[in-house]
C-alpha positions in Angstrom: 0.0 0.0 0.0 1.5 3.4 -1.2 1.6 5.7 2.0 2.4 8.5 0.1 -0.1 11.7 0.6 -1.7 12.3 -3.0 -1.2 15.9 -3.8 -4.4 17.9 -4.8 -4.8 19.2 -8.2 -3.7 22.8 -8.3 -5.2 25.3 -11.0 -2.9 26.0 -13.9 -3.2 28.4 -16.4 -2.1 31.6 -18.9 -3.6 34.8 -17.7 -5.8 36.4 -21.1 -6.1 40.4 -21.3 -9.8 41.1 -22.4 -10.3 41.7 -26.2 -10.8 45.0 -27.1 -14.2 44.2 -28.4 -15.6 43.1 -25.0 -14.2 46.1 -23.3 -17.4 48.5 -22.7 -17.4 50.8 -25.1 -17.7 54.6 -23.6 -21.0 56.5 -24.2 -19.6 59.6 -26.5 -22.2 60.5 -28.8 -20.0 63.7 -30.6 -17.9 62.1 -33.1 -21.8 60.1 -34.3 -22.9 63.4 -34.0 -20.3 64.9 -36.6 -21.2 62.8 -38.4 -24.5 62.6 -39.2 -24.3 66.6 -38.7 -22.0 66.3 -42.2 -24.0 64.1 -43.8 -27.4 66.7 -43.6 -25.4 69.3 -44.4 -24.1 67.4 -47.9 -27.7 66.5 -48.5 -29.5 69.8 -47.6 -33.2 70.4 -48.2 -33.3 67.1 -50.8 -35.2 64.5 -48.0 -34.9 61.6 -50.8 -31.4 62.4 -50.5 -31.9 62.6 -46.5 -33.6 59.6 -46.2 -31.0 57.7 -48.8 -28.1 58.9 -46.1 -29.8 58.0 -43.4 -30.6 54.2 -44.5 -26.8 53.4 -45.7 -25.6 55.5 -42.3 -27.1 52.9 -40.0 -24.6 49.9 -41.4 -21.6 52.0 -40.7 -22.7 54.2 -37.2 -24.4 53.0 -34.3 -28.1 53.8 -34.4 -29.0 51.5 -31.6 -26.7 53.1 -29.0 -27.0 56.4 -30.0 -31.1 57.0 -31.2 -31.8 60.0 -29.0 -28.9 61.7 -30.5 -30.0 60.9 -34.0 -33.7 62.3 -33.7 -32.3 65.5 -31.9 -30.6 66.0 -34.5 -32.9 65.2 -37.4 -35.8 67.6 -35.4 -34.0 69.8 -33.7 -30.2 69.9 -35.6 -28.3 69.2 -32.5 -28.5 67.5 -29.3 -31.2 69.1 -27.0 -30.2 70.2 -23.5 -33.0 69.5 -20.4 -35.4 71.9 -21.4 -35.3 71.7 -25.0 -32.1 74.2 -25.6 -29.4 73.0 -27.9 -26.5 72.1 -26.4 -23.8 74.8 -26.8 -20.2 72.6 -27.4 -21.8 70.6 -30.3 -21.9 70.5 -34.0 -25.3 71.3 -35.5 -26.7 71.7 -38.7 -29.4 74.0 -39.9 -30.9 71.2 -42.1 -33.6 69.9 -39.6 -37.5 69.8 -38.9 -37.4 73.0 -37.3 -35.8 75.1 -39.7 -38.2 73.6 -42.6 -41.3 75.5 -44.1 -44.0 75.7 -41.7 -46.5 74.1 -44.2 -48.7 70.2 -44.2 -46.6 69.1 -47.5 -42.9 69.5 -45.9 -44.4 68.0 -42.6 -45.4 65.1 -44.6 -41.7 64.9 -46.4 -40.5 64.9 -42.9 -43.0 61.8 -41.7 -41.6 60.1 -44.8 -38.1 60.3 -44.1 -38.6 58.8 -40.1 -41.0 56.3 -41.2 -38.6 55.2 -44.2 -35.7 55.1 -41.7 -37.9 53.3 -38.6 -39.4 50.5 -41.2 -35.2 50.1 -42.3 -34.0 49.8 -38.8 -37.1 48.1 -36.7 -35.7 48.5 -33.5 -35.5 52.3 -33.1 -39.5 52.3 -33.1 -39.6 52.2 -29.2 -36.8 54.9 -28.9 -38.5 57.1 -31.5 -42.0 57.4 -29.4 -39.4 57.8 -26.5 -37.9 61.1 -28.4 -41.5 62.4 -29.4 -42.6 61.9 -25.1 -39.7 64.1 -24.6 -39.8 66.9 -27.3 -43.2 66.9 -25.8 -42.5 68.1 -22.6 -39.7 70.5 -23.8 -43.0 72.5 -25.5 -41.7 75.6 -23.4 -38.4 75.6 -24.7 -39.2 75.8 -27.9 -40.4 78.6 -30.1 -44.2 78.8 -31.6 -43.1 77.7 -35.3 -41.5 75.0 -34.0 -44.5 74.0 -31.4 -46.6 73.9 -35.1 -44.1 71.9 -36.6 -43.6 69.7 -34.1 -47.4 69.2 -33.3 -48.0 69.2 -37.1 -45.4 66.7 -37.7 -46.7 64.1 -34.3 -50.5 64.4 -36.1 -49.3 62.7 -39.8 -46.8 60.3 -37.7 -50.2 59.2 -35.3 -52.5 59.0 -38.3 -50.1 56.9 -40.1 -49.6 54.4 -36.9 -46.1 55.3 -36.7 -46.3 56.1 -33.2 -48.8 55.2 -30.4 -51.6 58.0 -28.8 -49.6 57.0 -25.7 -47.6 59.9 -26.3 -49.8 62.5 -25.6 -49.6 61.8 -21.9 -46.6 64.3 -22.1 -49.1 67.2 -23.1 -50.9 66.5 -19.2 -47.7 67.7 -17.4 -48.9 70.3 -15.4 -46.3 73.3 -16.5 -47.3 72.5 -20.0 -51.3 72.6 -19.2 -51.4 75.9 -16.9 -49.6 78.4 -19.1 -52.3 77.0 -22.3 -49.2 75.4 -24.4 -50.6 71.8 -24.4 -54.2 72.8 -25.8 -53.1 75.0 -27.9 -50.4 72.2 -29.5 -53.5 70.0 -29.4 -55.2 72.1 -32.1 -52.5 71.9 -34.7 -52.0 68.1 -33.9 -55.3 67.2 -34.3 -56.0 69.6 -37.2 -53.3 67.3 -38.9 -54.6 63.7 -37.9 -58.1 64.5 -38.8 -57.0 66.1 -42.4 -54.7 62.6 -42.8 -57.8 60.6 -41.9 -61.1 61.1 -40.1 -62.1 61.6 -36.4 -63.1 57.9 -36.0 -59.1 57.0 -36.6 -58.3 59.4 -33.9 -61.6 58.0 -31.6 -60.0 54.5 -32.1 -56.5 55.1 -31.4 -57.3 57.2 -28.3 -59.6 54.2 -27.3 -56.8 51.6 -27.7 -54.7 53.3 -25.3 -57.5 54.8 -22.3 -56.9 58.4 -23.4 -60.8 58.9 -25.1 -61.7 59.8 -21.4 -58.8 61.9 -20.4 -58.9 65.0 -23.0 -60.3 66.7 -20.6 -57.0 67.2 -19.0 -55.5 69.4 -21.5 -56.9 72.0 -19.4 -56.3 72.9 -15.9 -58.8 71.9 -13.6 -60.9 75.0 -12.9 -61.7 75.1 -16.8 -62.2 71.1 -16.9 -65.8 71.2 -17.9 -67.1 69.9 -21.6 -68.6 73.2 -21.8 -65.3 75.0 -22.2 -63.6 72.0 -23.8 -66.3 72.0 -26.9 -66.1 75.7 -27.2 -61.9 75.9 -27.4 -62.0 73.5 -30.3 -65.0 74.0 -31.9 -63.7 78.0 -32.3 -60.1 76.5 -33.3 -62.3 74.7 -36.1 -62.2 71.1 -34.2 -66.1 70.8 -33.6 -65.7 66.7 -34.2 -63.3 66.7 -31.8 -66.0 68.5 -29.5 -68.8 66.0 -30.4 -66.2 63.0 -29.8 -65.4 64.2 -25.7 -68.9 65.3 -25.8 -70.0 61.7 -26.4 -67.1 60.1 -24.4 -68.3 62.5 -21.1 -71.7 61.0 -21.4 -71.1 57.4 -22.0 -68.8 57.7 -18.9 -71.8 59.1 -16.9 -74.2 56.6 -18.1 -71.7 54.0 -16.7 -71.6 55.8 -13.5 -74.9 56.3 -13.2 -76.0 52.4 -14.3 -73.5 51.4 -11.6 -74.8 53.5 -8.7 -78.3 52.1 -9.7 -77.0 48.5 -9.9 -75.8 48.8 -6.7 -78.7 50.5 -4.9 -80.9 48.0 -5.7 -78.8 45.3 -5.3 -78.6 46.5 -1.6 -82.1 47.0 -1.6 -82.1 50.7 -0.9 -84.7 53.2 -2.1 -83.9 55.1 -5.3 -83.8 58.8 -4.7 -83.0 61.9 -7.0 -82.8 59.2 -10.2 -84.3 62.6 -12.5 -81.9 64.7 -11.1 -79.1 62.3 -12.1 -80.2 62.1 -15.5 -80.2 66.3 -15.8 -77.0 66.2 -14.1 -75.5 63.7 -16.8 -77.5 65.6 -19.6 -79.3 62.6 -20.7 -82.4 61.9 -22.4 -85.2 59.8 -21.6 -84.4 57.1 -23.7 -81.0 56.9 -22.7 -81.9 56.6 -19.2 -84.8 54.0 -19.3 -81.9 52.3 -21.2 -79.8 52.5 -17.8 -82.7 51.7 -15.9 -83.6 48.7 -17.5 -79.8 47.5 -17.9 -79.4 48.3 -14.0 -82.8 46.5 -13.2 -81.4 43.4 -15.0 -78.1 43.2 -13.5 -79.2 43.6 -10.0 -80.3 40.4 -9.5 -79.1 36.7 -9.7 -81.2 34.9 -12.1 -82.2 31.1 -12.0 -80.5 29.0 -14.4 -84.2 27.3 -15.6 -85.8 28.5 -18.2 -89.2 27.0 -16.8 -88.4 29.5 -13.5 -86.7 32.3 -14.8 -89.9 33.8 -16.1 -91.7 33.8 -12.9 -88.7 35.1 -11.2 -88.4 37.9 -13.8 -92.0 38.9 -14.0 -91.8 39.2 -10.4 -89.1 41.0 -10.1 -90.5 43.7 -12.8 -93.1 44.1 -10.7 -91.5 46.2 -7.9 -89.6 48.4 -11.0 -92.9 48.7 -12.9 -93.3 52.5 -10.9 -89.5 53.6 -11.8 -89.7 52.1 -15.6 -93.3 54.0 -15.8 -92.1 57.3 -14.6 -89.5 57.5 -17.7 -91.5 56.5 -20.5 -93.4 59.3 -20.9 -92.9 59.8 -24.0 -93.3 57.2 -26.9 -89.8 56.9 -28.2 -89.3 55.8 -24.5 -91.5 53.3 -24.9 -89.8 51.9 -27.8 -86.3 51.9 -26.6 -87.5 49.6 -23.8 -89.2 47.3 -25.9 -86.0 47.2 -28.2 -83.9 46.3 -24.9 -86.1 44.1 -23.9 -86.3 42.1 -27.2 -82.0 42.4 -27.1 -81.5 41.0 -23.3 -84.2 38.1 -24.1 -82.7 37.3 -27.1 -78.8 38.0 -25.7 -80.1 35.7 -22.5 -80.9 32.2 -23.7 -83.2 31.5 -21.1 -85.1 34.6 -21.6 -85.9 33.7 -24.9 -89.9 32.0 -24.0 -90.1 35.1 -21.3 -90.6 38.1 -23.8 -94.5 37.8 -24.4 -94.9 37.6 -20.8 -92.6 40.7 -19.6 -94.0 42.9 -22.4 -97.9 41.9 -21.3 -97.1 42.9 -17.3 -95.4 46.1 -18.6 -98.6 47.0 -20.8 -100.6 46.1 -17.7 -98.5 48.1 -15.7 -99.3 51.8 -18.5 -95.4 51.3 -18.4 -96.0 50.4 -22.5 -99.0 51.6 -24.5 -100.9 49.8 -27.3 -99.1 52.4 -29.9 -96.0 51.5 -28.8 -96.2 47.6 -29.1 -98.0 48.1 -32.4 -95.7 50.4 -33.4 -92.6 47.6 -32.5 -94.7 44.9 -34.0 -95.1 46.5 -37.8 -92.2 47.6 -38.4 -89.7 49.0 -35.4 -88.4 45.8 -34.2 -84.7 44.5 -34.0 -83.3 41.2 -36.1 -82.4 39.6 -33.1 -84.8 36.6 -32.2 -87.6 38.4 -34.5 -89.1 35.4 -36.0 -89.7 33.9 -32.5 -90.8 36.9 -31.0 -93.5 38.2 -33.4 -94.6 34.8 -33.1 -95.0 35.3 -29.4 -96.5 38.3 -29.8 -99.1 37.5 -32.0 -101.8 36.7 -30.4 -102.1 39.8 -28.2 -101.4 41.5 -31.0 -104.5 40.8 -32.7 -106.3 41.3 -29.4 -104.9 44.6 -29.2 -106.0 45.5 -32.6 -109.0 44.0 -31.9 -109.8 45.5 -28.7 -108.6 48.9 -31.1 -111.3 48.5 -33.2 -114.4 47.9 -30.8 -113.1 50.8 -28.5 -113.5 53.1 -32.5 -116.3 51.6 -33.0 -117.7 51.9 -29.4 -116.8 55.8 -29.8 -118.2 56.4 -33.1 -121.8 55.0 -32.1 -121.4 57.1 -28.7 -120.9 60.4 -30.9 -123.6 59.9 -33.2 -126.0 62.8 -33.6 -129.5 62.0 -32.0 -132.4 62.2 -34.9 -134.8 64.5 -34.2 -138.1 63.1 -33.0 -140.8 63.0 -35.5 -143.8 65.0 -35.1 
């Protein structure tokens, strides 16, 4: 047996210096800026010739590393200082968005050339809405031409899906919105999207991102009223815009108001004030029996059986059949019940063999009027489920017509002139 001790392997080995190429390279953006600074200048006012630098550029400079240099630069002709000033110690060039003509057609050269240059190089999209958020919020430092430019410029890029409405969260800072700046950059930016398309591309993209209920903020808060907010743009020429928050304001009350409801009489609690909400919210009457009917609906836990729904429903109608009445008081009212009454049946499967029944209590109840069924039977009536519910109807249909007819005929015999006795 070997009683030597074993000696334990020991770690060996050259030492490497790091390669040059995996040393981290320093963050200097003035010799990129030099030259893409020469290249505009060579180029001048030609933007095919702009855009041709720009794509062969990106294979030789670093566009990743150094984007917020490069749309500085291509907007402002230099690299921009906090605040929106251009830096002092750097090469600029006077070939840039802000010293172009002040008119739609340049602004739309200029959307060209970035979109041209983003659809080349993919990944600068993220870092161009990142350079559009910040020219925002430099508004102040930059003079009213340039404001139009810029605002004209963010309207074609938004229309065209370039970048995202997200990026009008910058015109809410709260500098921008006191001294006026952000409406009034509003105007010219939406003047520009709506001429590229229509309000219903600017309705869908503010959707898309939660802004079609924040416009309001582009105002400071003592002048945050739709009153003030429809007369601003409809006087800058923007009444769509005006009718679009108009609509949004109410849609957001209706909501408000169809949840308090929900909730009251889900608790059980007497409904108070319910016409004063609806002046308050500026609605009509058939938007609100709309809400009431929605809210009636939704306050309850319905049975699963079809065979027991009904008699749950019509009871439960019952006990609304005062509120429903006292806001169809006119006949339009009348109809916009039926027709959501006719869509939650048909929407609700098990509702489906209720309908006849619901709209018979509610006639009972002078919450629906003969004219009004009629009215919905002939000819006012959705697609949804019709077949099945004109069938259901039918019947009292003819009754009602009926009953029509001996009431006419009951009157006309009543008004008769007496003949004068003979003689």
């Amino acid at each position: 047996m070997n009683n030597q001790k074993q000696q334990k392997p020991t770690l060996t080995g050259q030492r490497f210096k790091t390669r040059k190429r995996d040393e981290k390279e320093r963050f200097d953006p003035t010799q990129f800026q030099e030259s893409i600074v020469q290249g505009l200048n060579q180029t001048g006012t030609d933007l095919e010739a702009v855009a041709k630098f720009l794509d062969a550029s990106g294979a030789k400079l670093d566009y990743r590393r150094y984007a917020e240099t490069l749309f500085d630069i291509l907007v402002a002709g230099g690299m921009l200082a906090p605040g929106g000033t251009l830096s002092d110690d750097m090469t600029r060039t006077e070939y840039c968005l802000f010293t172009a003509q002040e008119d739609l057609e340049t602004m739309q050269a200029y959307a060209q050339v970035f979109n041209k240059l983003i659809r080349r190089y993919k990944y600068l999209e993220k870092g161009f809405e990142e350079e559009i958020k910040k020219l925002l919020l430099f508004l102040k430092g930059f003079t009213e031409s340039e404001r139009n430019k810029l605002a004209m410029l963010a309207g074609i890029l938004l229309a065209n899906g370039s970048i995202s409405a997200s990026i009008l969260s910058s015109l809410f800072n709260e500098n921008l919105v006191k001294e006026g700046v952000s409406a009034a950059f509003a105007v010219k930016l939406f003047k520009s999207w709506i001429n590229e398309k229509d309000i219903n591309s600017v309705a869908g993209s503010l959707r898309k991102v939660g802004m079609d209920n924040r416009l309001m903020e582009l105002f400071p808060a003592n002048k945050r009223s739709c009153e003030h907010f429809s007369k601003y743009f409809t006087d800058a020429g923007l009444k769509e815009l005006s009718d679009f928050a108009r609509n949004q304001q109410s849609i957001g009350a209706r909501k408000e108001l169809q949840k308090e409801l929900q909730e009251q009489m889900s608790r059980g609690d007497p409904l108070k004030e319910v016409r004063e909400e609806m002046k308050k919210a500026n609605l009509s009457e058939q938007a609100m029996i709309s809400i009431i009917w929605t809210s009636v609906m939704s306050s309850v836990e319905w049975n699963k059986k079809e065979e027991l729904v009904t008699e749950q429903a019509i009871k439960h109608l019952k006990q609304y059949s005062p509120l429903l009445k006292a806001f169809t008081s006119q006949g339009l009212s009348e109809l916009s019940l039926l027709l959501k009454i006719q869509e939650y049946c048909y929407d609700n499967i098990h509702f489906m063999k209720a309908f006849q029944k619901i709209v018979v209590l509610l006639y009972k109840a002078d919450v629906l009027s003969e004219e009004a069924i009629l009215k919905w039977y002939t000819e006012a009536h959705l697609a949804k489920g019709k077949s099945v519910f004109l069938e259901q109807m039918k019947k009292f249909v003819e009754w009602l017509k009926n009953a029509e007819e001996a009431e006419f005929r009951a009157d006309a015999i009543c008004s008769k002139p007496e003949r004068p006795l003979e003689g």
